[in-house]
C-alpha positions in Angstrom: 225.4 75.8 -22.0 223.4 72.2 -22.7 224.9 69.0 -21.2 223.4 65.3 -21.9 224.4 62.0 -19.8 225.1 59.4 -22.0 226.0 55.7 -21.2 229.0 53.6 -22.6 231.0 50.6 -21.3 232.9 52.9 -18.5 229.5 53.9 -17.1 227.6 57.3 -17.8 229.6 59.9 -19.3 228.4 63.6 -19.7 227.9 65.2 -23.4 228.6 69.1 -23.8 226.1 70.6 -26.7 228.0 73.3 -28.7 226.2 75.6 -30.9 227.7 72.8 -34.0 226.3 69.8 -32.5 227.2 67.6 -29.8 231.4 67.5 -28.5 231.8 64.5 -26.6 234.4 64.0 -23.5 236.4 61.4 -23.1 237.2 58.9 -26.1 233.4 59.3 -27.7 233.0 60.5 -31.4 230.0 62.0 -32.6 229.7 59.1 -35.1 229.8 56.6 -32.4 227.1 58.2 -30.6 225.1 58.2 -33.7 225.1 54.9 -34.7 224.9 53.1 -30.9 221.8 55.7 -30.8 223.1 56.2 -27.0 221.4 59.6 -25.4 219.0 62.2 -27.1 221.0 63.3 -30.3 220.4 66.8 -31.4 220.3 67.4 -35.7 223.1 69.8 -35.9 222.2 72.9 -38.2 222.9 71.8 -41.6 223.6 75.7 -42.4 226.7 75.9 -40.0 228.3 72.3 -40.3 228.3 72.9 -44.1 230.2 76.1 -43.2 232.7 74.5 -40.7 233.6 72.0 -43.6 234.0 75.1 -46.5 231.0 73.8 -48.4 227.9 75.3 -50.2 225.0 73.5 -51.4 225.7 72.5 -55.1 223.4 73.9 -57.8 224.4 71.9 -60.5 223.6 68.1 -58.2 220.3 69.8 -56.8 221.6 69.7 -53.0 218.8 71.1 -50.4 219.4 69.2 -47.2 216.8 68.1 -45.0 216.8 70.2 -41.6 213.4 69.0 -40.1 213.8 66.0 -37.8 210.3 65.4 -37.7 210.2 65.3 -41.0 213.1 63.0 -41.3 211.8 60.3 -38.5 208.5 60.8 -40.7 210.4 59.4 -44.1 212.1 56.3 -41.6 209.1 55.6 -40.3 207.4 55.7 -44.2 210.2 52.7 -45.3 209.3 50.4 -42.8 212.7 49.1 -42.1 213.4 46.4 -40.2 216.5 44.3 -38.9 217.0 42.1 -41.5 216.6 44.9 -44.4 219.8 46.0 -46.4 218.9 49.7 -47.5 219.9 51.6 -50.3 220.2 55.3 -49.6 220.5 57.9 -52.3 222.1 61.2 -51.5 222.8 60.7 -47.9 223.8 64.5 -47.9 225.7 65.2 -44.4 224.6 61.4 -43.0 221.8 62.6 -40.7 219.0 59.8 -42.3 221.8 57.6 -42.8 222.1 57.3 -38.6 218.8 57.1 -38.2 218.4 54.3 -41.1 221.3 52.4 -39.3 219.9 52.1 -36.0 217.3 50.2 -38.1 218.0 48.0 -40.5 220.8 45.1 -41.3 223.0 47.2 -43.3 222.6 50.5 -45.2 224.6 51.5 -48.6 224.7 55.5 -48.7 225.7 56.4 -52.5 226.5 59.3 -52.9 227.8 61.9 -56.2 229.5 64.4 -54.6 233.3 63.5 -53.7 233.7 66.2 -50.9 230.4 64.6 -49.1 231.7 61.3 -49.4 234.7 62.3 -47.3 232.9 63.5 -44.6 230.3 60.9 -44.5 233.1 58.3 -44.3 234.7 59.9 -41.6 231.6 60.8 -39.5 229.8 56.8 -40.2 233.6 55.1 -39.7 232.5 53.7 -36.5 229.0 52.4 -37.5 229.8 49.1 -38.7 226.5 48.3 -40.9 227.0 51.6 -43.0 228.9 51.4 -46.5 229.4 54.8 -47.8 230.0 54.4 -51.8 231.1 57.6 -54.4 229.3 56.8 -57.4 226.6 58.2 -59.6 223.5 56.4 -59.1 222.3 56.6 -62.3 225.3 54.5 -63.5 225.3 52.0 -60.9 224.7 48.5 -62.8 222.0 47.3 -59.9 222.3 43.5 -60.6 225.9 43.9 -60.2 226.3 45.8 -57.3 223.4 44.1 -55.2 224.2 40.4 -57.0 225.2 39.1 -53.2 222.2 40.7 -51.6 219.7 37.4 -51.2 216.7 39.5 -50.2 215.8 42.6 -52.6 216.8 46.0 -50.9 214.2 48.4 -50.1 215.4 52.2 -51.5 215.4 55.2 -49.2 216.3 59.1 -51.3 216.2 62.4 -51.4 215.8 62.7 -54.9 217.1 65.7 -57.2 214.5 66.9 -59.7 217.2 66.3 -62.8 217.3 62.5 -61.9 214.0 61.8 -60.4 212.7 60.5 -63.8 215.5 58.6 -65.4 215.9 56.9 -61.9 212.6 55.7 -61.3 212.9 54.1 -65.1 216.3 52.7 -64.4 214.0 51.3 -61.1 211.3 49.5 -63.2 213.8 48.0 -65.5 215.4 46.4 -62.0 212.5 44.4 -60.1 214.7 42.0 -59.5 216.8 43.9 -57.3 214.7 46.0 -55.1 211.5 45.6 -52.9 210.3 48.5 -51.9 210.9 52.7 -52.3 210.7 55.3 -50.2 211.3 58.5 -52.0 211.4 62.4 -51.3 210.7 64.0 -54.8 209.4 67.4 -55.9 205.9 67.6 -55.9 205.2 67.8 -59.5 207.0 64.6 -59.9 204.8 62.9 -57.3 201.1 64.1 -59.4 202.9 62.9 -62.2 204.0 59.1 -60.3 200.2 58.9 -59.9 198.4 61.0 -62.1 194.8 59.3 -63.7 194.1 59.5 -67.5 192.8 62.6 -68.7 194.9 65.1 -67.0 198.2 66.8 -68.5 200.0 65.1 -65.4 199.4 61.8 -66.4 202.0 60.5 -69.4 204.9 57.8 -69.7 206.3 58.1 -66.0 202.3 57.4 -65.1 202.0 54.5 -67.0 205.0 52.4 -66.2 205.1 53.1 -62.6 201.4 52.4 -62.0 201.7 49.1 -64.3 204.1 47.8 -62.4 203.9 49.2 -58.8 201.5 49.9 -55.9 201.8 53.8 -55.2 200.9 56.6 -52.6 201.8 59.8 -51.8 202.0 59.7 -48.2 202.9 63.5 -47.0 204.0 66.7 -48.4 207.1 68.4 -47.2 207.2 72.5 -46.9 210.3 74.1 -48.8 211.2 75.6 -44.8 212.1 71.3 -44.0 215.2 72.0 -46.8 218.2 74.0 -46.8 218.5 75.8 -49.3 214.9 76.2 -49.8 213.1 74.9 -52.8 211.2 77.0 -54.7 208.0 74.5 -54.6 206.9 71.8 -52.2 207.9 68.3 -52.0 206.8 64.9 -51.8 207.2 61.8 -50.0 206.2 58.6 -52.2 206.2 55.1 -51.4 206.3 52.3 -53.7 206.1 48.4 -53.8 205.9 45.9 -56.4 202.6 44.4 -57.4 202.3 41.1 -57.1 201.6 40.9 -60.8 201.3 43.8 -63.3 197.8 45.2 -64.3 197.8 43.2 -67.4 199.1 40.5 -69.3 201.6 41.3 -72.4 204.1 39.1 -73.9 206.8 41.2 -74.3 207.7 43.9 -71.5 210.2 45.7 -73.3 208.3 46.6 -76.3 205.3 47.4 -73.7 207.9 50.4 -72.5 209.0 51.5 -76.2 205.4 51.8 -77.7 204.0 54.0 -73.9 207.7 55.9 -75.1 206.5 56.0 -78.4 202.9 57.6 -78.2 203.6 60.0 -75.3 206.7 61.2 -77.6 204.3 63.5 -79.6 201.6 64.1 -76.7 200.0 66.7 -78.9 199.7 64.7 -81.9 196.8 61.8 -82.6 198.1 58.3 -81.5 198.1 57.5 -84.8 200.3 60.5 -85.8 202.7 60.3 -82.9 203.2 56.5 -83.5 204.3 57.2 -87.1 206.8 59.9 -86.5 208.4 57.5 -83.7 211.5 55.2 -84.4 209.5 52.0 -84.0 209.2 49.4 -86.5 205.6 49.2 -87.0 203.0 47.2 -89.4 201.5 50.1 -92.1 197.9 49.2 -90.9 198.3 50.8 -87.8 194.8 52.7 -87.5 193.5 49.7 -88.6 195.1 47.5 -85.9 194.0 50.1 -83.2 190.3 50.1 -84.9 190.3 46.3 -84.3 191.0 46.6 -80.7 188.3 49.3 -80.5 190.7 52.4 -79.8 190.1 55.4 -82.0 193.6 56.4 -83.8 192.5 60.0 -83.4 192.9 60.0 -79.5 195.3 61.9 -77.8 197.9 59.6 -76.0 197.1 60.8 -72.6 193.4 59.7 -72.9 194.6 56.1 -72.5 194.2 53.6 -69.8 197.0 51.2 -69.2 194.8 48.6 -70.2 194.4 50.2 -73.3 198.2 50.8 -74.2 198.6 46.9 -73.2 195.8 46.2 -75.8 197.7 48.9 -78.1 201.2 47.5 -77.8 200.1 43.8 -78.4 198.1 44.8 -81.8 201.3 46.7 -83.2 203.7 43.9 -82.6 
């Protein structure tokens, strides 16, 4: 049997390790331990503290729970948080990165789908004052609302599900506003795709708007063995910040995003093609207009630089 001294205001108390996690004696919780960061704290296996509570990872969200602390402290470390950040977390899962984000930063907003989770997690984080647990589906969440009384932008830290990774990191762009800088674990097919070059079958919208707008690296790859369940591929940890202005100059940001929409829409057709079986309201010279601007009208859309589809979406206003 494993013991741990721990201090608290009575003086040094001793900690009995079970095979779930740590039991304290006396009038400690585990999430009080936690989030004062008191003593060496053990990551519990996710396997049998999803069992004590009657749960199973959730197909249908895309739950695989990060097991590897190193891997974890390896993602905190990655965000860069300090004491005056307020941090968004995105599927906080059983709350282990949520601690370790805590003992950080100013204040940390876990959001999180799945209604049993949420239960536990407010439970387990009720005595760690700068943690807001919140049931909601991120992907609905009106950022400028919910962050309106934040007067810094809030840097993002997530485990990311492959079915929201995209539509997400959209719903990110359209928000600059609101956030400073991200931190995400994604499938590593989404991450070649975040940073992919012209020329190549990963590189398409997601490419374009992220790079335009933001400065990105992958930083590390994560085994499927860090996750439980296991993936069936690797993953990837991507961070992301703001440039301090985008790579080009348009006059209209919005239309920028529908016509990189537009051409990569029909990714096996011409850009000319493509363009005219989009929805867009467009001149009837188009392969004119792009022969102006010197881009042929025959080119595939993923052949384009971001410079050129800033050229591009000027010349079709």
């Amino acid at each position: 049997m494993l013991f741990q001294i721990c201090h608290s205001d009575g003086g040094l108390g001793v900690t009995q390790l079970n095979p779930f996690g740590i039991s304290f004696l006396g009038d400690w919780s585990l999430s009080s331990a936690w989030c004062l960061g008191f003593g060496t704290y053990v990551m519990t296996s996710i396997k049998r503290e999803l069992s004590e509570y009657g749960l199973f990872p959730k197909k249908r969200l895309g739950q695989h729970f990060l097991v590897d602390r190193n891997i974890l402290n390896k993602v905190v470390r990655t965000a860069e948080v300090g004491k005056e950040d307020v941090v968004v977390e995105v599927g906080p899962g059983l709350g282990e990165m949520t601690v370790a984000l805590a003992r950080l930063a100013k204040q940390v907003i876990a959001v999180e789908i799945d209604p049993q989770l949420v239960e536990i997690l407010k439970k387990k984080l009720a005595d760690c004052p700068n943690v807001e647990v919140v049931k909601s589906d991120i992907l609905k969440v009106d950022f400028k609302h919910f962050f309106k009384k934040e007067r810094h932008p809030v840097k993002v830290v997530a485990n990311l599900p492959y079915q929201i990774s995209t539509p997400l990191l959209f719903r990110f762009i359209e928000a600059k506003e609101v956030f400073s800088t991200f931190t995400l674990m994604l499938q590593r097919e989404v991450a070649e795709r975040m940073v992919a070059s012209p020329g190549g079958k990963a590189y398409g919208r997601l490419s374009v708007l992220l790079q335009m707008f933001l400065d990105l690296s992958v930083r590390f790859f994560i085994p499927p063995s860090a996750f439980f369940p296991r993936p069936k591929v690797e993953s990837a940890v991507v961070h992301m910040g703001w440039k301090e202005k985008p790579m080009g100059e348009m006059q209209n940001e919005e239309w920028f995003r529908k016509v990189v929409k537009a051409c990569f829409g029909y990714r096996r057709k011409t850009l000319v093609n493509a363009l005219k079986h989009s929805e867009l309201l467009l001149p009837e010279s188009i392969a004119s207009r792009m022969e102006k601007i010197q881009i042929d009208p025959r080119r595939r859309p993923e052949t384009l630089t971001i410079e050129e589809f800033i050229r591009l979406a000027e010349a079709l206003k």
